[in-house]
Structure formats: structure tokens, C-alpha cells
C-alpha positions as CSV (number, residue, x, y, z in Angstrom):
1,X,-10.0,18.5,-21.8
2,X,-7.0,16.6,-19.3
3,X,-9.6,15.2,-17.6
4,X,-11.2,13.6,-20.6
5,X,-7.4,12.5,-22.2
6,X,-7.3,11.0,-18.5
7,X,-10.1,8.7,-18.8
8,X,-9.5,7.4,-22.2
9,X,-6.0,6.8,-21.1
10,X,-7.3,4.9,-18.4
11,X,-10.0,3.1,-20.3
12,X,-7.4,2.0,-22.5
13,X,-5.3,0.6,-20.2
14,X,-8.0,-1.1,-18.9
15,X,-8.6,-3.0,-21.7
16,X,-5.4,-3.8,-22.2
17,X,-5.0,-5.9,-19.0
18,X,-8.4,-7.6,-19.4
19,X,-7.1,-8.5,-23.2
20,X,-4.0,-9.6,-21.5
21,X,-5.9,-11.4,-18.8
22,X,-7.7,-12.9,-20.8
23,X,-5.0,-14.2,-23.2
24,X,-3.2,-15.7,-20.2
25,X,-6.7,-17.6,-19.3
26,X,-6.7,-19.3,-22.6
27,X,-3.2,-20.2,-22.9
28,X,-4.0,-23.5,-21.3
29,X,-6.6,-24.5,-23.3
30,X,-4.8,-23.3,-26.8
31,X,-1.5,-25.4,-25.1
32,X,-3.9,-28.4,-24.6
33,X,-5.2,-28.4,-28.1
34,X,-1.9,-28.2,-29.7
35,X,-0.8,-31.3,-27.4
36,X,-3.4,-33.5,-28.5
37,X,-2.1,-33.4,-32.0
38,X,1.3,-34.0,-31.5
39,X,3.4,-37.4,-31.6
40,X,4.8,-38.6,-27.8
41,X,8.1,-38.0,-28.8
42,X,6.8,-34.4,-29.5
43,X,5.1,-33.9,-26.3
44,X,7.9,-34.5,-24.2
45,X,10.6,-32.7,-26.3
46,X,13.4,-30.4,-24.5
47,X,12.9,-27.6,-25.1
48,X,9.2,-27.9,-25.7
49,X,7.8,-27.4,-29.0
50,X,4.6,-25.5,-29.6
51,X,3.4,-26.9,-32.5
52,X,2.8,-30.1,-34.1
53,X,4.7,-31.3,-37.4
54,X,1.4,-33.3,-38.6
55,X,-1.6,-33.3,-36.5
56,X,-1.9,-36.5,-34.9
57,X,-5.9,-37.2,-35.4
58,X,-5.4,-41.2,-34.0
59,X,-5.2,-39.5,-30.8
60,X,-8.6,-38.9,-30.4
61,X,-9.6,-42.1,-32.0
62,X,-7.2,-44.1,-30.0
63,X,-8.4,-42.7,-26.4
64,X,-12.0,-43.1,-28.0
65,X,-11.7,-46.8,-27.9
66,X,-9.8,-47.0,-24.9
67,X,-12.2,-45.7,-22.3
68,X,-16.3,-46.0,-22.1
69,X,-16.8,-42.2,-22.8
70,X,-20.9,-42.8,-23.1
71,X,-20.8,-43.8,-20.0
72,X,-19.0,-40.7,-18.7
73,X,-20.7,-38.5,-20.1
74,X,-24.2,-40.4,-18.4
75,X,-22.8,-40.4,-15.2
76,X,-21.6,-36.7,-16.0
77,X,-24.3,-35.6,-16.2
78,X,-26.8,-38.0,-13.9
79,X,-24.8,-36.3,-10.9
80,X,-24.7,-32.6,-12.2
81,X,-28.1,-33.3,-12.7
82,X,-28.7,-35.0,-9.2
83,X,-26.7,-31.9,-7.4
84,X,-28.3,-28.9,-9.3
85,X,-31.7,-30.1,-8.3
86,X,-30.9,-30.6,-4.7
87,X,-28.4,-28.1,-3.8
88,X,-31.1,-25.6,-5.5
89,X,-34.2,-27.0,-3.5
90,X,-32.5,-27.5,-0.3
91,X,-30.6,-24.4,-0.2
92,X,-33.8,-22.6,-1.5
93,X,-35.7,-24.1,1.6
94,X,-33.2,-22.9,3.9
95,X,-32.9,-20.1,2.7
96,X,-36.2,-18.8,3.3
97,X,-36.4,-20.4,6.5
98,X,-33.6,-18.4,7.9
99,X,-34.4,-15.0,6.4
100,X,-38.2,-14.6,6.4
101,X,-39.1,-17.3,9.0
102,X,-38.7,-16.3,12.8
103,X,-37.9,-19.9,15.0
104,X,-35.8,-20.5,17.8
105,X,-32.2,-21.1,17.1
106,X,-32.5,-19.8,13.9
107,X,-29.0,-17.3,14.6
108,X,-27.5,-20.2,15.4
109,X,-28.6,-22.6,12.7
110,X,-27.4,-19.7,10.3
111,X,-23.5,-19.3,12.0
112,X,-23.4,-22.8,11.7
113,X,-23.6,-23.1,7.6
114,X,-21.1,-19.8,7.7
115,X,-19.3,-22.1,9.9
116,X,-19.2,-24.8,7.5
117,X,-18.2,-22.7,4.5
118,X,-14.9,-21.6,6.6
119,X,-13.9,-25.6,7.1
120,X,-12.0,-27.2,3.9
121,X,-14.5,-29.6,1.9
122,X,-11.5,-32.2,2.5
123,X,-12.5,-32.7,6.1
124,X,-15.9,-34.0,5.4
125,X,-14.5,-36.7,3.2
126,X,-13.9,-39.4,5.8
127,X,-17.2,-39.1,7.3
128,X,-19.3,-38.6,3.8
129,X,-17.3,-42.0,3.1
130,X,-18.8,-43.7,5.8
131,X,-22.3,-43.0,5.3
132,X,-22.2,-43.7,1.8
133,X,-20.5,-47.3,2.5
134,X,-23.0,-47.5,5.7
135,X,-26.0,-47.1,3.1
136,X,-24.4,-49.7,0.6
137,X,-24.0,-47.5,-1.7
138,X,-20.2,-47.4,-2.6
139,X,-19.5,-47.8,-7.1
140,X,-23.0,-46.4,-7.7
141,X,-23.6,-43.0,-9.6
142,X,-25.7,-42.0,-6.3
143,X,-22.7,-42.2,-4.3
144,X,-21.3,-39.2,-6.8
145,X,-24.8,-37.2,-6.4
146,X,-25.1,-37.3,-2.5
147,X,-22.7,-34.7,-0.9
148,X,-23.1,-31.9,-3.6
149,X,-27.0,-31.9,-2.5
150,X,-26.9,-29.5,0.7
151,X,-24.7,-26.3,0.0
152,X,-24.1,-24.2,2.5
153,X,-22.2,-21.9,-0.3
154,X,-26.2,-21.6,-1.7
155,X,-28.0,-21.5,1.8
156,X,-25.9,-18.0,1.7
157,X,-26.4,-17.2,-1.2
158,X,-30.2,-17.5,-1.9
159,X,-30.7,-16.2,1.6
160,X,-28.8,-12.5,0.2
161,X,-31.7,-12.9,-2.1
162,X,-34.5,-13.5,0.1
163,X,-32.9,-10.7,2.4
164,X,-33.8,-8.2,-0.5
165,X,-37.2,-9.0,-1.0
166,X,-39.7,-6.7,1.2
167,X,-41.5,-8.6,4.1
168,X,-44.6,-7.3,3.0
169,X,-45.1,-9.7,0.0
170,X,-45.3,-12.6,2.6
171,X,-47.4,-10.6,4.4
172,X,-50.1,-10.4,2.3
173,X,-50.2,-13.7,1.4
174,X,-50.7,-14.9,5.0
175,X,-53.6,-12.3,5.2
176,X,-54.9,-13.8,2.0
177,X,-55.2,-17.3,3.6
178,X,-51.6,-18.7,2.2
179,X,-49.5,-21.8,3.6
180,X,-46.0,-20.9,5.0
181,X,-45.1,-23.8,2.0
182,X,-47.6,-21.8,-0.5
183,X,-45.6,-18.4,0.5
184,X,-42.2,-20.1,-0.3
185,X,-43.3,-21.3,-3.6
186,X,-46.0,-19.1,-4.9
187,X,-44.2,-16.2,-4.3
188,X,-40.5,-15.9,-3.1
189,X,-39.2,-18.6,-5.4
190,X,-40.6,-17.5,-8.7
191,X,-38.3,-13.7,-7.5
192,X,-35.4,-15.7,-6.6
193,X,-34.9,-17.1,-9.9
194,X,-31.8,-15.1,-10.7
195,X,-30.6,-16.3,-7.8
196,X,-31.5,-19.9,-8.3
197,X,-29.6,-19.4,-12.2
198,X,-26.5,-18.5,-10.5
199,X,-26.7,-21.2,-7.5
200,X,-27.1,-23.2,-10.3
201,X,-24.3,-22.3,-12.6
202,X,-21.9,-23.0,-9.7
203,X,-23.0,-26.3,-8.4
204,X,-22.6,-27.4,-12.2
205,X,-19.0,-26.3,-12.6
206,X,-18.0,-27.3,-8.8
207,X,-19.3,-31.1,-9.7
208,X,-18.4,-30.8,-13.4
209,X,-14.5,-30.2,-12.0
210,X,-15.4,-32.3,-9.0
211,X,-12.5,-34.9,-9.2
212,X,-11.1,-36.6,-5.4
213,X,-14.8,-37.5,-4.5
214,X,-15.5,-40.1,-7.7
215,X,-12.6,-41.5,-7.6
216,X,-12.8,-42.4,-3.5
217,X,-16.1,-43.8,-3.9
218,X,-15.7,-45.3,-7.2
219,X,-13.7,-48.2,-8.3
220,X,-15.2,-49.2,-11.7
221,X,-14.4,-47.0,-14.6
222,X,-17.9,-47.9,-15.9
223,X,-19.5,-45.6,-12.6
224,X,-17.1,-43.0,-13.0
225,X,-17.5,-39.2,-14.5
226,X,-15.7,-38.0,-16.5
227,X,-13.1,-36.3,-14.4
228,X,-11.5,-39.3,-12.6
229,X,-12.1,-41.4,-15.5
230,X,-9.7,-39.3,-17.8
231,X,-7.3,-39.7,-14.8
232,X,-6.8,-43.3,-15.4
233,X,-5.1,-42.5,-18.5
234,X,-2.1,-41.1,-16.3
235,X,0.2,-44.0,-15.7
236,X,2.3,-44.5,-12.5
237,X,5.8,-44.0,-14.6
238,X,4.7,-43.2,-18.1
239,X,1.9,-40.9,-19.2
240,X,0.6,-40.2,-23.0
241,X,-0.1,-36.9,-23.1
242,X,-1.2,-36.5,-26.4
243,X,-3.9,-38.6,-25.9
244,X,-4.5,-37.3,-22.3
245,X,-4.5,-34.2,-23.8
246,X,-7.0,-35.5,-26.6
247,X,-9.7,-36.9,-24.1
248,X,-9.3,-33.2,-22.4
249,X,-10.6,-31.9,-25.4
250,X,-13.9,-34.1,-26.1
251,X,-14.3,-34.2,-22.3
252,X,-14.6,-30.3,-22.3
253,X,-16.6,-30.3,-25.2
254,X,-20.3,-30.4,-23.4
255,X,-20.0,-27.3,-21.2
256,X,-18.7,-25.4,-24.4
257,X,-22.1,-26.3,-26.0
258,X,-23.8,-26.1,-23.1
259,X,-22.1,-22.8,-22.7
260,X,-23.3,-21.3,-26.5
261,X,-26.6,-22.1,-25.4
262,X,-27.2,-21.0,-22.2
263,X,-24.2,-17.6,-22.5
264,X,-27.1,-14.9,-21.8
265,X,-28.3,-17.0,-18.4
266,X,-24.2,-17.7,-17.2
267,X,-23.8,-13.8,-17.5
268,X,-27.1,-13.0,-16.0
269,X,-26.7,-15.1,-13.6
270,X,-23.1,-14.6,-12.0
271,X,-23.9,-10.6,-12.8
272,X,-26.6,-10.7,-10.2
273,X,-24.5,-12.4,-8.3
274,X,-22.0,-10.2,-8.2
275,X,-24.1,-7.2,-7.8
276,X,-25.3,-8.9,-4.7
């Protein structure tokens, strides 16, 4: 009977920090709505105020007009697009090269993409520059899908899943008459979807959020996600944050959607992940 009082007690508590948690996770977002409809005057108040006096709805409209949020929201999501696609076949490919594929060098190969997710993305900047200036391709929405194509944060990932698939499956399909390429996609890939779901769901929110890159590469706000391009509404001595606040809101708005349509596959996904 103690023993059961115990584990209620404990499931309670539980749930009380993840309901706290949580609450503390959403605090910025709730803080960021109420900005957006408040006056200046409001925003900047000591002490702050929490709420508005009368919602301030020419916020919205106001950083509407002021910056090309079509064209955002394109380049949004041309390079989410561009770096889903090839982080997941890349890292796929590599993948299964490393854990079903016997070559020379291939320890070393592998310890050098470990290496590489040890070293801060930061360092790579100077040199990713330089190619992409090299290849004439600075102010372009190509120059914002390039370096999120290779991951070696997927290479490890999709090779866990490989790892857990038997060796026999490609096996038989080489005694069947089957392609190294034919093994890869015939049969591994098609079990690694989960995996694929979840290497996907990353690279989305790592180049939805992705924010020094565009703005190095990118000088024309008409090129520009939207990420850096809501950072041009921060002035060097004054800053509106209501309507900072406001294109926030209606910049966030397409992974919430994308979120209510897609929430079984981002739990799925980031659950197998976790479980492996």
C-alpha cells in the first residue's frame, strides 16, 4: 500500500515539473504576443507592463508593408527545402557506406565526421564564405542552401539506424543478383524512414532558426529568409519592438501549421530518435 501512495506521489510530482517546465517554455512566446499589441511607449515602460491597454493591430500591418515577407517566406522555404533533401540523401549515402560497406579507411572516414561534430559550426564560416564567393554565388538563395546539405549530425545519426538493421537483408539481395546502389535503396532506405523523419525534422528547425549564415552571405533583403530579414527591423540606437515583436509572430506562423499537420510524424520521429 506505501509503495503504491509512493508512486502516485511521485507521478504527481512529476507532472508537476513538466507542467511547470512547460509553462516556463511558453512564457516567451505568450510575452512576445502580448508585445506586439502594445504602443512603444508601452513596450519600453519601467517597470514593464504585461499587458496592453488597446491592442495595437497597425503593428502587424505596419511591419507588413515595411518588409517583402513573400519573399521570405520563398526563400524560407527554397533553402529548408534545398537542405532537407540533401542533408537526407547525403547523410543517407554515408550512412550506409560506413555501416554496411567494408572499404579501406572507412574507421577513419567515420572519426573524422565525429570529429567534425566536436568543432563549433562557427569555424567553418570563413572558409564556406570563400567557396561560395569563389563559385559567384554570393546574394543568391543557393548560397543559403549549400552548407546545410552534408551533415555530419545525420551521417551519425542514420548510420545508428543502419547499425540496427541485420546484415542478412543485404545479404540476400546480393545473392539475388542486387546492385550495392539497388541494396541501398531497395531495401535499407525504405527501413530507415523513421530515421530519415527525424534527420529531417532537425535540419528544418536548425535552417528554419539558422540566422549568422544569410545574413554573411546576403546583402539584399529581397534574398534573405526570414530570420535575418526580421533582424533588419532592429535599429543601431532605436528598436520598435512592437512591431519586431509583430513580424515574430507571422514569421513563426508556418512551422505552427506545418506543425498541426505533420504533430504524429515530429513525435514519431524525434521518439525513435530518442529510443535510439
Amino acid at each position: 500500500m506505501k509503495s503504491k501512495s509512493k508512486r502516485k506521489s511521485k507521478q504527481i510530482w512529476i507532472h508537476v515539473i513538466l507542467i511547470v517546465g512547460s509553462i516556463l517554455m511558453i512564457l516567451p512566446f505568450i510575452w512576445m504576443f502580448l508585445t506586439s499589441g502594445k504602443t512603444i511607449s508601452e513596450s519600453v515602460q519601467v517597470p514593464p507592463t504585461i499587458f496592453f491597454e488597446n491592442f495595437q493591430w497597425e503593428n502587424y500591418t505596419n511591419v507588413w508593408g515595411a518588409l517583402p515577407f513573400i519573399k521570405f517566406f520563398l526563400n524560407t522555404f527554397l533553402m529548408i527545402a534545398g537542405r532537407v533533401v540533401g542533408s537526407v540523401l547525403f547523410s543517407a549515402m554515408a550512412a550506409f557506406a560506413v555501416a554496411k560497406l567494408d572499404f579501406p579507411g572507412k574507421n577513419l572516414f567515420f572519426g573524422l565526421v565525429l570529429t567534425q561534430m566536436m568543432i563549433p559550426a562557427q569555424i567553418f564560416i570563413t572558409p564556406q564564405y570563400l567557396m561560395v564567393q569563389r563559385l559567384g554565388l554570393l546574394n543568391t538563395v543557393t548560397a543559403l542552401v549549400l552548407p546545410g546539405i552534408v551533415s555530419a549530425f545525420g551521417t551519425f545519426l542514420l548510420r545508428q539506424f543502419f547499425m540496427g538493421l541485420p546484415d542478412e537483408l543485404g545479404e540476400a539481395a546480393v545473392i539475388d543478383g542486387a546492385s550495392v546502389w539497388q541494396t541501398f535503396s531497395r531495401i535499407y532506405l525504405p527501413l530507415a524512414r523513421s530515421g530519415m523523419i527525424a534527420l529531417s525534422i532537425f535540419t528544418a528547425l536548425f535552417a528554419f532558426k539558422d540566422l549568422m549564415w544569410p545574413l554573411i552571405v546576403n546583402m539584399s533583403l529581397e534574398k534573405m529568409p526570414l530570420s535575418s530579414g526580421l533582424a533588419s527591423l532592429q535599429g543601431q540606437f532605436t528598436t520598435n519592438y512592437p512591431e519586431l515583436m509583430a513580424g515574430s509572430v507571422i514569421a513563426m506562423l508556418p512551422m505552427l501549421i506545418l506543425y498541426a499537420f505533420f504533430q504524429k510524424q515530429f513525435i514519431e520521429g524525434i521518439a525513435t530518435t530518442g529510443g535510439k
